[in-house]
N, C-alpha and C positions, 0 to 999 in steps of 0.2 A: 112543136116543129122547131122551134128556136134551139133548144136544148138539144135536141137531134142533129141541129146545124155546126154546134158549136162541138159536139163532145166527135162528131165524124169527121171536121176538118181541122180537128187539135192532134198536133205530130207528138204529143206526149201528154201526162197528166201526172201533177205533186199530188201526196197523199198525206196530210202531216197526219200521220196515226196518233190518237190517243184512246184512255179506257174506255169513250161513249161513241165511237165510231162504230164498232161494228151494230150497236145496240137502235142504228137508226136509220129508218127507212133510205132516206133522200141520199145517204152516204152512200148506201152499198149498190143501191139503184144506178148511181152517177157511175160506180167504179163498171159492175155488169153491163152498162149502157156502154162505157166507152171501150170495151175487149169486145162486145157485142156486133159495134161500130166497125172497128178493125180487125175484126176476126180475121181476112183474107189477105192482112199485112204480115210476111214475115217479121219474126223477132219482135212482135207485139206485147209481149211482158219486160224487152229491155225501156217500150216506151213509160213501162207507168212506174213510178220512181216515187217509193214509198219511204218515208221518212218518218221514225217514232219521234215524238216532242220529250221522251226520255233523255236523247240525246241530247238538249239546251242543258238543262240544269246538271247532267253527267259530266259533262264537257267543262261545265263551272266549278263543279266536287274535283277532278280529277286539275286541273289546271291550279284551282288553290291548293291541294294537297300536296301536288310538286312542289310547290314552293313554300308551303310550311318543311315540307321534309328537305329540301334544299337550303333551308333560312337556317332550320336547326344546323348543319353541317359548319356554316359559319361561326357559331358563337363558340367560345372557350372553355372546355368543361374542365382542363388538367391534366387532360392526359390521352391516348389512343383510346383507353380500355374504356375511359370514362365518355368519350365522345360514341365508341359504339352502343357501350349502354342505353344513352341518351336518346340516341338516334333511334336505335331499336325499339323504345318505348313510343316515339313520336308514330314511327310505321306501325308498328300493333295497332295501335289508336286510329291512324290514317284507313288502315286496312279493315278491320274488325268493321266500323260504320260505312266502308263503302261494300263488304261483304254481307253484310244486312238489307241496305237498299237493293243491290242486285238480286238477292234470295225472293224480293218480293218482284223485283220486273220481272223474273223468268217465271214466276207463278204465274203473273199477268198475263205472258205471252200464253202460256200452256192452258189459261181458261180463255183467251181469244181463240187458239186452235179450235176449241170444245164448242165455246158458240158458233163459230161458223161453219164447223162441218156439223150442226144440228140448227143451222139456221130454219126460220120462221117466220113469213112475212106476218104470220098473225101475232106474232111478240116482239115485234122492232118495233119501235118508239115514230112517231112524228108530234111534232110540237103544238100544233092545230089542236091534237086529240087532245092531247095535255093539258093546254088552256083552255078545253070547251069549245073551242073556235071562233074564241073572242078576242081582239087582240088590246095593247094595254088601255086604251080609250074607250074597251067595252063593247067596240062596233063587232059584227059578224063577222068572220072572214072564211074563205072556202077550203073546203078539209083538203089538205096537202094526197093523205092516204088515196083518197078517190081518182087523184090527177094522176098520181103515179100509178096506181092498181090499172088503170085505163092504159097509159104508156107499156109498163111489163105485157098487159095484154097485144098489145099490137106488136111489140119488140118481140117478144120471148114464144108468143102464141099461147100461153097460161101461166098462172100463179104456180103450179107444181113446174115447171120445165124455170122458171126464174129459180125457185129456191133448190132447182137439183146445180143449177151451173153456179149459184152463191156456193152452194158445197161441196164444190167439185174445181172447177176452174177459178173462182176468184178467191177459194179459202187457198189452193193453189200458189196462185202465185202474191198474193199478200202473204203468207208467211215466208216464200223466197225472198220478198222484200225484203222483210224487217229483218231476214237474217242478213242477204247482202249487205246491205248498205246501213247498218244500225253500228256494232263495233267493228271499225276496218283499221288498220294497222296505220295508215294514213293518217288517218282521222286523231289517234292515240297519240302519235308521234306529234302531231299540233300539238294537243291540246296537251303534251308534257316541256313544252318549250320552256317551261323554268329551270329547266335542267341545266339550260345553255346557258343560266345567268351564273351559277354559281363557278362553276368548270371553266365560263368564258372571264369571269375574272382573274384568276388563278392565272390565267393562261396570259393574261395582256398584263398582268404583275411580272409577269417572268418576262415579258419583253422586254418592260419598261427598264428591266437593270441587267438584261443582257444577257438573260440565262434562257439561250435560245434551245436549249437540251429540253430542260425539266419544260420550259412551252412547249414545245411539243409534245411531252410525255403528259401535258395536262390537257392536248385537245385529243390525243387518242383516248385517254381516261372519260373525257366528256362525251365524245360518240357511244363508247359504250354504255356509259352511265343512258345516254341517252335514248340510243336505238337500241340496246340491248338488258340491262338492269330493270331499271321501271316498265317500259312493256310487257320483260316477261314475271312481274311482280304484276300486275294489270290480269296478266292471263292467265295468272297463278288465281288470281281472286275471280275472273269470270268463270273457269272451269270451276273449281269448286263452287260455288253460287249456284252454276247450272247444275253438279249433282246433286247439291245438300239443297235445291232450292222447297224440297216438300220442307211445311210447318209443322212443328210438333206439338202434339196438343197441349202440353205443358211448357210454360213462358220459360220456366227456367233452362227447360232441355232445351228449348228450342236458342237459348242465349248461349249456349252450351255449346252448342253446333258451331255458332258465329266465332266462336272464342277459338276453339278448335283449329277453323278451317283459316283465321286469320294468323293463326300461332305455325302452321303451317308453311304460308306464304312468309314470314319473318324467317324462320329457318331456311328455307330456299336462298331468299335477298342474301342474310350472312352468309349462307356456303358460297355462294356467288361473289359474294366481297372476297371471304378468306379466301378463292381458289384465286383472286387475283392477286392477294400477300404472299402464296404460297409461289406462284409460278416467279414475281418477281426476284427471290427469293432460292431458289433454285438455280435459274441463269446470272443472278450475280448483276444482273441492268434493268432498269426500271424501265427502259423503254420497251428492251426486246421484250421483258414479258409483259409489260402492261399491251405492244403488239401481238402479243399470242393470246392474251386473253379478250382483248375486246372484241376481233373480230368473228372467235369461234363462238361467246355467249350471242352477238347479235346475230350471227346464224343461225346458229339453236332458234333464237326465238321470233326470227321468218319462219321458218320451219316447223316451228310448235304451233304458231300462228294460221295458218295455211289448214294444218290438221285440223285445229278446233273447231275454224269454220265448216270444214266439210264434214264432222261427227255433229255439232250443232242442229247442223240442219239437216242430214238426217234424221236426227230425234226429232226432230218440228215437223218432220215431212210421217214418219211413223209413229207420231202421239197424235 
C-alpha cells in the first residue's frame, strides 16, 4: 500500500540505469508500477527521466581529454607542421580509447534491448533468493519475490500481462530514455568547456597589448573550436562506435576496427582545421575567414547532431 501511495502521487521518477537494472525484480516492478500508476496522465513517459551512470565517468574521459588535447596546443614544438603532428598524435590517442569504451556501451545498450523485450519474471534476480533469505547476522528475512509476485498480481491481474507491458511499454520507453537524454549536444558542449581555456587565453593576451583585431579573431576561433570542432569530432567517434560497435572474434581485428575508425575521425578534425587555413587564406583576413568558417562547421554539427539522434534511435527502437 505504501509503495502504491508513493509511486501514484510521484509527478515524475529518476532512473539511474546501470548493467544490473534490468536483470532485477524490484527495479523493473517499481518502473511498470509507476507508468501503471499514471497510465491516464498525458505525456507520462516525459515524466520518467532515465539517466545511464555511463554518463559520470564519460563526462570525466571527455572533459580530461579536452584538456589534454588543449594543453598539447600550448607547448612549443618548432614549428606549424611540428605542432599538427604532435597534436594529431595526442587525438588519435584521445580518440582510439574513447572509440573502444563506446564500442562496448552500445553493445551494452543493444543486449539491454534483447533482455527486455524477452524479459522473464522467472530469470530476474532478487537479493532475498540470492542470500537464502538470510540477511548478514544470519537471521530470516522474508523473500522480496513473493511481495512483489503478490503486488504484479493485484496491479497487472497476472505474471504473463506484467511481463508482456515489461516488453512492450517499459522496454519502450526505457530505451527512448537512454537515447534522449544519454549524449545531448548540451550536455557535450559542458563537459568540453576546456576549450574555452586555451582560446580564452589567447584572446585576453591580445587584449592585454591592444591587439583588439587578432581578440577577436581568437574568440570566433574558440566558438568554433568549441561549438563546432570537438563536437563534431565527439560525433565522429559516437557514430562510428555505434556502427562498428559488433566484436570481432579476434582481438587483433577487433583493435583493428578501433584503429581504423579513430584514424578516421583524425582525418575529419585535420580537414576541418586545414578548410579553416584554406578559407583564411583565400580572402586574404583572418577574421573574414576564420567568420566564414566557424559558423558553417558549427552548423554542420547541430545539424549532424540532430540526425544521429533520430537514426540512433531508430535502430534502438528496430533492434
Amino acid at each position: 500500500m505504501t509503495l502504491t501511495r508513493i509511486l501514484r502521487h510521484s509527478e515524475s521518477m529518476l532512473v539511474l540505469f546501470e548493467p544490473s537494472y534490468i536483470t532485477r525484480l524490484w527495479t523493473i516492478f517499481e518502473i511498470a508500477g509507476f507508468l501503471k500508476s499514471h497510465g491516464d496522465r498525458a505525456g507520462v513517459s516525459s515524466c520518467l527521466i532515465i539517466l545511464s551512470t555511463f554518463l559520470g565517468p564519460t563526462a570525466v574521459a571527455i572533459f580530461l581529454s579536452a584538456t589534454v588535447i588543449n594543453m598539447s596546443l600550448l607547448l612549443n614544438y618548432g614549428g606549424r607542421m611540428q605542432t599538427i603532428l604532435a597534436v594529431t598524435c595526442v587525438v588519435f590517442c584521445v580518440c582510439a580509447n574513447g572509440i573502444h569504451w563506446l564500442r562496448g556501451y552500445f553493445r551494452w545498450i543493444d543486449e539491454c534491448c534483447s533482455q527486455l523485450k524477452n524479459f522473464s519474471m522467472e530469470k530476474a534476480h532478487s537479493h532475498c533468493c540470492k542470500s537464502n533469505h538470510l540477511n548478514e547476522a544470519g537471521s530470516q528475512i522474508m523473500c522480496d519475490r513473493e511481495i512483489i509476485t503478490e503486488c504484479i498480481r493485484l496491479w497487472f491481474g497476472s505474471e504473463e500481462a506484467f511481463e508482456s507491458c515489461v516488453r512492450s511499454e517499459v522496454s519502450s520507453l526505457l530505451i527512448k530514455g537512454l537515447q534522449r537524454q544519454t549524449f545531448t549536444f548540451r550536455w557535450l558542449v559542458a563537459a568540453c568547456v576546456p576549450t574555452c581555456w586555451v582560446c580564452g587565453d589567447l584572446l585576453v593576451a591580445r587584449l592585454k597589448v591592444g591587439e583588439t583585431y587578432f581578440s577577436i579573431v581568437a574568440g570566433v576561433v574558440l566558438l568554433g573550436w568549441w561549438l563546432g570542432l570537438i563536437p563534431v569530432c565527439a560525433l565522429a567517434c559516437f557514430v562510428l562506435s555505434s556502427k562498428l560497435r559488433r566484436q570481432r572474434p579476434n582481438g587483433c581485428l577487433d583493435h583493428m576496427v578501433t584503429v581504423m575508425a579513430a584514424s578516421l575521425v583524425v582525418v575529419l578534425v585535420l580537414s576541418l582545421y586545414l578548410l579553416s587555413i584554406v578559407l583564411v587564406g583565400l580572402v586574404g583576413d583572418d577574421l573574414l575567414g576564420t567568420c566564414l568558417w566557424a559558423p558553417v562547421v558549427s552548423l554542420a554539427t547541430v545539424l549532424a547532431w540532430r540526425v544521429w539522434t533520430q537514426l540512433h534511435l531508430r535502430h534502438l527502437q528496430s533492434g
